[in-house]
C-alpha positions in Angstrom: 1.9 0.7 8.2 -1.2 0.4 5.4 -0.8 -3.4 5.2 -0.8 -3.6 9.2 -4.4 -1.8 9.1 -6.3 -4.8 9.4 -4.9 -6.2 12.1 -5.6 -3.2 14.5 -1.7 -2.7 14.7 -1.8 0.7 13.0 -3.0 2.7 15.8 0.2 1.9 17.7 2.0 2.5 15.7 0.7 5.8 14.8 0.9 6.9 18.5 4.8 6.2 18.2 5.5 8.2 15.5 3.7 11.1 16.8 5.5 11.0 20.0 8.7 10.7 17.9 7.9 13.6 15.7 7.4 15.9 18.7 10.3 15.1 20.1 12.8 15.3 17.1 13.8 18.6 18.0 13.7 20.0 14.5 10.3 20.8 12.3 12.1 19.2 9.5 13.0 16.0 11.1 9.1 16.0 12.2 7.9 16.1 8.7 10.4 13.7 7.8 8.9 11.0 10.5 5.7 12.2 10.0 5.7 11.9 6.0 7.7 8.7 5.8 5.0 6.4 5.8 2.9 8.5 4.6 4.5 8.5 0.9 5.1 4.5 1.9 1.5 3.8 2.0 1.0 5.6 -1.1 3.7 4.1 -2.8 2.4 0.4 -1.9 -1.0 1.5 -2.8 0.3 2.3 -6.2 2.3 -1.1 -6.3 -1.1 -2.6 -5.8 -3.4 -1.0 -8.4 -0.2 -1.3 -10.8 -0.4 -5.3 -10.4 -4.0 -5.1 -10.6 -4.4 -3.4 -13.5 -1.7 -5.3 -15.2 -3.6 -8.6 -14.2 -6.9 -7.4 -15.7 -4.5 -6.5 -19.1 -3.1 -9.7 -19.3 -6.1 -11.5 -18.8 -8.3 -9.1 -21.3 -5.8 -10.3 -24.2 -5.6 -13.7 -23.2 -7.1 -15.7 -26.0 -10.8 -17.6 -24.8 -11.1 -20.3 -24.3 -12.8 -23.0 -26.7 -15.9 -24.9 -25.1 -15.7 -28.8 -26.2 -18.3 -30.5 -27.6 -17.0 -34.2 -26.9 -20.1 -36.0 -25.8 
């Protein structure tokens, strides 16, 4: 739902899984619809800012590189 944010298809989406949740019939299958993707967004955000700072790693040890001088 997080990477669908931008494209204004989040809202829609929201509105479904509230109307699921209240009518699951059971508070914990509500909080199970309800904090689905929840903990996905938060897991993907993770995934993201892992890759990112494993990017900035790998480019922080990555030897410079040499300026020529051939005129």
């Amino acid at each position: 739902m997080g990477v669908l944010h931008g494209t204004g298809v989040e809202t829609p989406t929201q509105v479904l899984l509230s109307a699921g949740a209240a009518s699951s019939g059971s508070r914990a299958a509500a909080m199970v619809l309800m904090l689905s993707p929840v903990s996905g967004m938060v897991l993907a955000d993770l995934a993201i800012a892992a890759s990112w700072v494993t990017g900035l790693l790998g480019v922080r040890s990555a030897p410079a590189p040499r300026s020529s001088s051939a005129v």
